[in-house]
N, C-alpha and C positions, 0 to 999 in steps of 0.2 A: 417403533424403532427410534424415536423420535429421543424420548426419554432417554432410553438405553444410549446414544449415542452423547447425549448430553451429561448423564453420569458418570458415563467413561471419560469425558471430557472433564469432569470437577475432580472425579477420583487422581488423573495427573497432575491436573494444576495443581490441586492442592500437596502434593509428594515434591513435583519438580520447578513448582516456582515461589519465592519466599512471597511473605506478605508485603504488599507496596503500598503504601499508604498516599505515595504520590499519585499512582496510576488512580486508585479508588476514587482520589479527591477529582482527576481530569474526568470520570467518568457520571460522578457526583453533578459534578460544574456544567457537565452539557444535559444532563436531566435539566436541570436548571433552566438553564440556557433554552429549553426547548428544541433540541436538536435532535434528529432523528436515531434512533439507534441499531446505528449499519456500519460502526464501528469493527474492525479487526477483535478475535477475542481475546484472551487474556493467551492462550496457549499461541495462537496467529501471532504475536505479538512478540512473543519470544523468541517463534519460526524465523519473524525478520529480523531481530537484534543478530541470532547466531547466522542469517546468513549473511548482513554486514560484515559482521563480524569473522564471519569466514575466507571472505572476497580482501582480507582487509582496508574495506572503505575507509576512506580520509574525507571524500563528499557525495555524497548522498542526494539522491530528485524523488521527491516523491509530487508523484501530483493525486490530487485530494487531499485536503488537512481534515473537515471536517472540527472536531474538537481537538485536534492535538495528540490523540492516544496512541496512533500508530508513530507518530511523529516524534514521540517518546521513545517511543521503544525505540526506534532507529538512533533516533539522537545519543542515545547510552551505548550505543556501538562505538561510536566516533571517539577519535583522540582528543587531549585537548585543543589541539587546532584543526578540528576538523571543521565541516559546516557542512548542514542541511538545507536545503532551497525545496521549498512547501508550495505547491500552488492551490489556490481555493477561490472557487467563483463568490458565494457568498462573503459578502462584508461582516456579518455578524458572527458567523464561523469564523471566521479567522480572528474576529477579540475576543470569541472564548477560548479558542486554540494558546491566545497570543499568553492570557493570563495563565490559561494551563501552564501552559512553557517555561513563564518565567515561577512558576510555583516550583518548578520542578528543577529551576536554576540551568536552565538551557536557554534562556530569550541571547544569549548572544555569540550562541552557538545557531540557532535555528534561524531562517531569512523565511517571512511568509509573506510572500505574493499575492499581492488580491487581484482578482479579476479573471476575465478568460484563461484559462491555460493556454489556450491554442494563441491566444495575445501574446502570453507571456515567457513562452518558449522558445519562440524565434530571436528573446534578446539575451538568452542563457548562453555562457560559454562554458564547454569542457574541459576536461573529462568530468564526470562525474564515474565513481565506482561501482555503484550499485543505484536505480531505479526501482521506485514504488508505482506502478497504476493503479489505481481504486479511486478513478472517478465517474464521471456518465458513460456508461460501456457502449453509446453511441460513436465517439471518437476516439475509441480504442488505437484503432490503426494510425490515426495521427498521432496519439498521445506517443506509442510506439515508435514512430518513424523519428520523431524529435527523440526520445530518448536515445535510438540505436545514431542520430548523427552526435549526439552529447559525449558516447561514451567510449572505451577506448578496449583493446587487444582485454578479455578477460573481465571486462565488466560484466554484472550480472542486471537482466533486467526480472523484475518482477510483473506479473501481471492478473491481479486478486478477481476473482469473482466469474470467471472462466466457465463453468459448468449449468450455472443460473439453473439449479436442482432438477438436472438431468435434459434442458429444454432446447440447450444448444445444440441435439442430434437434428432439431426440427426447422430441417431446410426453407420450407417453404412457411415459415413464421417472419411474423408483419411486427414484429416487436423489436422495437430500435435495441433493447439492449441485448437481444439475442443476435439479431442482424450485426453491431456493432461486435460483438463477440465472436461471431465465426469471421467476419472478414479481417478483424485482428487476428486471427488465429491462422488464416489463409495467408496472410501477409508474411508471416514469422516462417511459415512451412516454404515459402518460398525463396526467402531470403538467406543468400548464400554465408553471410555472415555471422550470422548465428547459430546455435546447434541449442534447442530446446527442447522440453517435456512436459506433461502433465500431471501433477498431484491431485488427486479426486479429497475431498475433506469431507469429515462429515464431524458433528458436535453440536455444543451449545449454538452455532451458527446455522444450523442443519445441513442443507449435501450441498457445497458446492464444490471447489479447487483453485487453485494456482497455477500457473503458468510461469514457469523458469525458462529461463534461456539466459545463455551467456556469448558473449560476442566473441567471434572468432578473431 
């Protein structure tokens, strides 16, 4: 199913999304770079531009930069005065992120943060309109609880990697990023301010999901 799911996934991109020679070159750079490739896909990536772009974001939090790629995509949602706030633990991620960015003519549109997120979110101010998670799915919940006091009536939070290929039904699992996954998930169901849902994905990334939710 593996394949099949991955063909379905090139058979769209290639119909619904033009060729980027920007995005190609960010994902070039962090081969490069030695970075790991747990990047958003090319269709994920579009996911977030149009739901930017749908919430009409003016600022944008994502936390994990990684190389940049998702950070692109959202950046092309934004007006020109908009601005995106990037958090990324790694130092070296974030100068390949950095030069991505400015390849792509967005360094002064994008702010990247280095160091802890959990550091670096306590000195954020709001609103932001839309929220990125896709960092260590151990501090889900925090990463969350900072975005839901950041944002504002109709913001939209995102939360990438939700599913971890079908593992998260497994309660009694010792695995931080499962454990961080359902107690962010617990957190969100409990919380009256928000009203969210599940999208299961599957593709070139193989089975995982999203986690939408938008603040009431």
């Amino acid at each position: 199913m593996t394949e099949v799911w991955g063909s379905v996934d090139e058979y769209f991109t290639g119909q619904l999304l033009a060729p980027d020679p920007v995005l190609d070159a960010a994902l070039e750079a962090n081969a490069l770079g030695g970075l790991p490739t747990i990047d958003v896909s090319p269709a994920q990536g579009k996911l977030l531009h149009l739901l930017a772009r749908s919430v009409g974001a003016r600022r944008i939090l994502e936390v994990g930069t990684l190389g940049g790629y998702s950070t692109i995509w959202l950046a092309r949602a934004l007006p020109a005065d908009g601005q995106l706030v990037t958090c990324e633990l790694d130092p070296h991620h974030a100068e390949v992120a950095r030069s991505n960015l400015a390849r792509a003519g967005l360094d002064e549109v994008v702010d990247v943060r280095v160091g802890s997120a959990l550091d670096t979110l306590p000195t954020l101010e709001g609103p932001f309109d839309l929220a990125f998670i896709d960092a260590d799915k151990a501090s889900n919940a925090e990463y969350f609880r900072h975005a839901l006091r950041l944002s504002r009536p109709g913001s939209m939070i995102v939360v990438d990697n939700v599913v971890r290929g079908g593992r998260v039904v497994e309660a009694d699992s010792h695995d931080p990023s499962i454990r961080g996954t359902r107690e962010v998930t617990e957190t969100i169901a409990a919380e009256p301010r928000v009203d969210a849902t599940i999208v299961q994905t599957v593709g070139t990334k193989g089975y995982d999901g999203l986690l939408l939710a938008i603040v009431n």
